[in-house]
MIBAVEX-584486 format. One line per 10 residues: for each residue x, y, z of N, C-alpha, C. Coordinates in steps of 0.1 Angstrom, whole numbers. Layout:
BEGIN
X Y Z X Y Z X Y Z  ...
This chain:
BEGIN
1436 294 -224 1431 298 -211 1431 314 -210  1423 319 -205 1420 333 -206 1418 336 -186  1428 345 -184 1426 353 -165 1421 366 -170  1414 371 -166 1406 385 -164 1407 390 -150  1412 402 -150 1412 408 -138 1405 422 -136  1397 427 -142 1389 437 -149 1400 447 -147  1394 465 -147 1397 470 -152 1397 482 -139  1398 477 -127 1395 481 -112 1410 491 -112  1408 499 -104 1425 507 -99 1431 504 -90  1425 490 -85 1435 482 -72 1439 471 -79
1454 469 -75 1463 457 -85 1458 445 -79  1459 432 -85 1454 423 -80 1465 411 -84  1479 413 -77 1488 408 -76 1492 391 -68  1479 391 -60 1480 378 -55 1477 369 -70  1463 372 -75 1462 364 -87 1475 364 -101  1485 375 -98 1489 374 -107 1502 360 -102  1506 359 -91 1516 351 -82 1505 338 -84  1494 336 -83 1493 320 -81 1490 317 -98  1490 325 -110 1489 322 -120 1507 320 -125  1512 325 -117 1526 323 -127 1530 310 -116
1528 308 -106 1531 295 -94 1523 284 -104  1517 287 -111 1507 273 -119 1518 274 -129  1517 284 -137 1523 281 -154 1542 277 -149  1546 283 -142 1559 277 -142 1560 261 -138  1550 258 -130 1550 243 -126 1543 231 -138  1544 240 -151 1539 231 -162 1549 227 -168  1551 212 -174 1561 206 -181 1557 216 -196  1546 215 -199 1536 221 -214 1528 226 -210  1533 244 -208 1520 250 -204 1508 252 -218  1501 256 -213 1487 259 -225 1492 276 -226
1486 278 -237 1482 291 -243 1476 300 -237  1483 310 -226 1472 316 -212 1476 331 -217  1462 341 -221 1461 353 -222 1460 359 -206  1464 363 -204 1467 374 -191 1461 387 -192  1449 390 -188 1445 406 -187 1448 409 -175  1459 412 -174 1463 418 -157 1458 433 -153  1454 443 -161 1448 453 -156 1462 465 -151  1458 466 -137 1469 475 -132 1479 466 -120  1472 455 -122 1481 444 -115 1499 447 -119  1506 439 -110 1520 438 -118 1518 430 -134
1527 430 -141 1529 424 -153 1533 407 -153  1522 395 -151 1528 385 -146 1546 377 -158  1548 373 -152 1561 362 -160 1553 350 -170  1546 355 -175 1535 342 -188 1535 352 -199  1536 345 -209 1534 348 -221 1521 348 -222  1519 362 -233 1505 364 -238 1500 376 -226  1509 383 -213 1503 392 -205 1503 406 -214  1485 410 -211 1481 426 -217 1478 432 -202  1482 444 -205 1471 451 -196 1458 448 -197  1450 456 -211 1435 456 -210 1437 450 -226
1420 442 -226 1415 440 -238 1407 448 -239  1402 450 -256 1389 458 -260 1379 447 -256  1364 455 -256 1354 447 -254 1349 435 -264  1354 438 -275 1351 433 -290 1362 417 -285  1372 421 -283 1388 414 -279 1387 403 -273  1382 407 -258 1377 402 -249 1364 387 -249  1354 390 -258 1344 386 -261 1349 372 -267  1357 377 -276 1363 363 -288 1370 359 -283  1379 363 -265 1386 352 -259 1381 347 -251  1372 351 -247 1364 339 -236 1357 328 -244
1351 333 -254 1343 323 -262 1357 308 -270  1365 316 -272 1380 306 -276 1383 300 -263  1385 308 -253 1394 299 -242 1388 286 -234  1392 275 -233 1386 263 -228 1383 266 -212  1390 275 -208 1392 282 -192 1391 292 -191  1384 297 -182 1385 316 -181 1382 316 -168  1394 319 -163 1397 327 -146 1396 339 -148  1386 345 -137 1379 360 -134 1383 366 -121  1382 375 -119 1380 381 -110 1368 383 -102  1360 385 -94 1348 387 -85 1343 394 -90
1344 401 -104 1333 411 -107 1321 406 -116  1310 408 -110 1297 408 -116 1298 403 -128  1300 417 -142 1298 416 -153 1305 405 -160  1317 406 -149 1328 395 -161 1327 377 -157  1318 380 -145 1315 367 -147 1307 358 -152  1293 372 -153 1281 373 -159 1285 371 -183  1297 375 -182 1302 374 -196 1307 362 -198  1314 357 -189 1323 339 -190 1310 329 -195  1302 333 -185 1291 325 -185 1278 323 -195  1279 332 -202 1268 337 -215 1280 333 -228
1292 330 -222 1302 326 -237 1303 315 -236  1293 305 -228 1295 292 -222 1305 285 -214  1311 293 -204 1319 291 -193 1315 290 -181  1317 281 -174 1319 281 -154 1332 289 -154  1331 298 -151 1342 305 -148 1347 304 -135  1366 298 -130 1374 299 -122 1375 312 -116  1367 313 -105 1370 327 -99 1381 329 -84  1386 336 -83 1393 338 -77 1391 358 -72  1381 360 -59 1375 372 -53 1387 384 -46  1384 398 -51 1393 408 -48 1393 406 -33
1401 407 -25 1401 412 -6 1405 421 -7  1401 431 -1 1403 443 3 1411 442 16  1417 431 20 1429 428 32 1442 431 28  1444 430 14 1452 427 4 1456 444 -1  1446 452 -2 1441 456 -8 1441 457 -28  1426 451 -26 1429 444 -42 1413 449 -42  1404 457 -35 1397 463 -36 1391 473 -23  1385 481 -25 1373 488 -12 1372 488 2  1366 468 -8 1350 463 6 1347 451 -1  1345 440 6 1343 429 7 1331 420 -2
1327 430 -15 1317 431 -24 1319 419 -29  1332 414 -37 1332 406 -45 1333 392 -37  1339 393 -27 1338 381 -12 1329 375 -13  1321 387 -10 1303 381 -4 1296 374 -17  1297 383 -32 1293 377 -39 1297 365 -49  1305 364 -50 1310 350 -51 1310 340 -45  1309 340 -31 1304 330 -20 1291 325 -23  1279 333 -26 1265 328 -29 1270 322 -43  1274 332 -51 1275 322 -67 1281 309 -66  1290 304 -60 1295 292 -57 1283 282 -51
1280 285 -38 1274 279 -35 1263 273 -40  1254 284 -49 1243 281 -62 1249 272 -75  1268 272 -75 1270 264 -88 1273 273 -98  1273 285 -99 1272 294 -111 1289 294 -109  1300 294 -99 1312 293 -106 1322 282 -98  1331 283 -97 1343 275 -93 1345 286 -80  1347 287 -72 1355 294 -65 1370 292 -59  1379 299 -64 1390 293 -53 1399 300 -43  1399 301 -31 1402 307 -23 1418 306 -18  1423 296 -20 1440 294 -21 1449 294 -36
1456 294 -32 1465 289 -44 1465 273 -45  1464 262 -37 1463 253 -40 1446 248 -45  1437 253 -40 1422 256 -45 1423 257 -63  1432 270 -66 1429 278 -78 1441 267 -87  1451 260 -81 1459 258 -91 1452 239 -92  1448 235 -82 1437 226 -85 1427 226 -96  1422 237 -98 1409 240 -104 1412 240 -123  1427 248 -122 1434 250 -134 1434 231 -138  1442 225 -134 1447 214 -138 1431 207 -138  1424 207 -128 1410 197 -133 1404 200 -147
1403 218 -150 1399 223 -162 1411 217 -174  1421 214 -174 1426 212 -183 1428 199 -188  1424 190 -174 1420 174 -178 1406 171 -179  1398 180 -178 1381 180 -184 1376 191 -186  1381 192 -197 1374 210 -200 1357 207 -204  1350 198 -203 1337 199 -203 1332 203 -188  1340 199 -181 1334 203 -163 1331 218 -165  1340 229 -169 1341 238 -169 1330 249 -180  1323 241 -189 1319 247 -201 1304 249 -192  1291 254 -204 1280 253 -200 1271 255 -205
1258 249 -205 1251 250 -218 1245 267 -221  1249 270 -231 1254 285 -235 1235 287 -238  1230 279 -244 1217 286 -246 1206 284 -235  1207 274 -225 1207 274 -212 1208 285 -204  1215 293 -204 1225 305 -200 1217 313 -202  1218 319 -220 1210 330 -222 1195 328 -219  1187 319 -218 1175 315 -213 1173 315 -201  1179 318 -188 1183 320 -175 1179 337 -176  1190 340 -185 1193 357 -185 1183 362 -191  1175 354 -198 1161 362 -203 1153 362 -192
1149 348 -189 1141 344 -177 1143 355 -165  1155 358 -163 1156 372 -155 1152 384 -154  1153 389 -168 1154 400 -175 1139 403 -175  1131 394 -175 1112 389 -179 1107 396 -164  1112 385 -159 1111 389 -145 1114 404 -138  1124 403 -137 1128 422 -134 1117 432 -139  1115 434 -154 1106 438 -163 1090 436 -153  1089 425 -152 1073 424 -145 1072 430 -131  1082 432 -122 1082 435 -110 1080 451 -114  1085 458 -120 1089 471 -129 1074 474 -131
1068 471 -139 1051 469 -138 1045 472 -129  1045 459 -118 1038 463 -105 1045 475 -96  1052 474 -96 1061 483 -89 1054 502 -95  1053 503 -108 1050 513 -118 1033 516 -115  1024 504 -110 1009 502 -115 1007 506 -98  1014 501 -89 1011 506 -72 1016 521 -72  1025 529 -76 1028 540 -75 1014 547 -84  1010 542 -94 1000 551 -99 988 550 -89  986 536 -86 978 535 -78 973 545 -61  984 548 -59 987 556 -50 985 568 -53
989 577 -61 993 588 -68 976 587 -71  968 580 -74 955 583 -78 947 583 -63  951 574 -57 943 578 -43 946 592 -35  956 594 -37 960 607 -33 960 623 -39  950 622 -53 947 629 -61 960 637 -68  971 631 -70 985 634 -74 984 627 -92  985 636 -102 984 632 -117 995 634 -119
């Protein structure tokens, strides 16, 4: 099992409390890497501050589970290594971030399916235990994925086009070279 809490300057201490509230309540815990960041240091074996990117890569792709944090990229990474990733979103109530960025966006990704969300400790330590009695719930078809992320990427690229071909377009009505 791999938790990521990226690499943000607000500690994210609640996640580090409902991941050690899980692993102490295991008769046989699993093998759980901890990137706690600037969070406290949780009580599980295997806690880093940061991984390299290289590091990082080969443990999501290894871990049967990978709990995130609400950020974009790292969820966008779980998911390209063939993960549903268990997320668990920074509050800024808490102060565990800003502004309510990763709230909002993790709320749509849930709802679309793209992750797990869990909003309690009983949610997240649920979510733990379902992934560890069906780690296929949690996987995803990886080339699927990257065919999504192209499919995107295609897209973005063609809007970029038109977007590029109306500005000339304009720029030529307006005698602007």
């Amino acid at each position: 099992m791999l938790v990521v809490v990226g690499t943000d300057k607000h500690p994210f201490n609640r996640l580090m409390d409902w991941i050690e509230g899980w692993y102490a309540g295991r008769a046989e815990p699993p093998t759980v890497v901890v990137q706690h960041g600037s969070s406290r240091v949780p009580d599980v074996p295997g806690a880093t501050a940061f991984l390299g990117h290289a590091e990082l890569g080969g443990a999501m792709a290894g871990a049967r589970i990978v709990v995130s944090h609400g950020g974009p990229a790292t969820i966008a990474e779980a998911r390209a290594a063939g993960r549903l990733p268990i997320v668990v979103a920074r509050d800024p109530e808490y102060g565990e971030h800003v502004d309510e960025h990763q709230m909002r966006y993790t709320a749509r990704l849930a709802t679309a399916g793209e992750i797990r969300l869990c909003r309690s400790a009983e949610e997240f330590h649920r979510a733990l235990d379902e992934g560890l009695a069906a780690p296929a719930a949690f996987q995803i078809d990886q080339a699927a994925e990257q065919d999504r992320f192209a499919a995107r990427e295609q897209a973005a690229a063609r809007v970029g086009r038109i977007v590029e071909e109306l500005v000339r377009t304009a720029d030529r009505r307006r005698g602007v070279r």
